[in-house]
N, C-alpha and C positions, 0 to 999 in steps of 0.2 A: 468726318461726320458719318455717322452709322447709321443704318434704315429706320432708326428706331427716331433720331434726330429731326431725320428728312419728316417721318413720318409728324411731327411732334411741330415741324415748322407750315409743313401742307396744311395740317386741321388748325393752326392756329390761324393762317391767312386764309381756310374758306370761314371762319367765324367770325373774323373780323370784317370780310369785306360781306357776307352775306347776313350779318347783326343775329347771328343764332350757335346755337350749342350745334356741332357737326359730330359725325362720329364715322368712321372710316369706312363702314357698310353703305354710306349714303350715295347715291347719284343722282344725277339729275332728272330722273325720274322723279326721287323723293323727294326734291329741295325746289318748290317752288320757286324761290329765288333765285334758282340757278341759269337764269335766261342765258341769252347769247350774248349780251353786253357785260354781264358779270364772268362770264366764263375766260375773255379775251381779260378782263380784269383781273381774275385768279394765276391763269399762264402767266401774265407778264409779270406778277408777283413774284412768283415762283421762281422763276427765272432770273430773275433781279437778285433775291434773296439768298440765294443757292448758286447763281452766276453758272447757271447749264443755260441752254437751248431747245426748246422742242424740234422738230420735224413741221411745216406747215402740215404735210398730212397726218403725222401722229395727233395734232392740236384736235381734230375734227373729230380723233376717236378715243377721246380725254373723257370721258362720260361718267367715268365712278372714280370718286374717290380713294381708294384701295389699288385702282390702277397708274394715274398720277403719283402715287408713293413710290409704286416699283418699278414706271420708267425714271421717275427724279431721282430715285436712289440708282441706277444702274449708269445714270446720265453722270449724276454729282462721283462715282466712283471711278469713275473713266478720267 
């Protein structure tokens, strides 16, 4: 699976779990939705889906989406 995949499975699970159209500039800044309950929600997706692992301290500085792409793709290539 290539970054473009990763990317392509990332913004499908935060639209799914956050019921809205996402687009890879967004953080949780912009995505009200993006509390701390849905965030532990998205990681675990992720991780599931793709069969990586975060870092507990990487998890804490997951914040944009654009960045979740290019550690889950560096993660999913390893």
């Amino acid at each position: 699976m290539n970054s473009k995949k990763v990317e392509s499975v990332v913004l499908d699970i935060f639209s799914t779990i956050l019921k809205r159209n996402v687009d890879i500039r967004d953080s949780r800044i912009t995505l009200s939705q993006w509390d701390s309950l849905k965030h532990i929600e998205i990681i675990f997706a992720i991780e599931d889906e793709l069969n990586i692992q975060f870092e507990e301290e990487e998890i804490e500085q997951l914040d944009d989406i654009e960045k979740i792409i290019k550690i889950a793709s560096v993660k999913y290539a390893s």
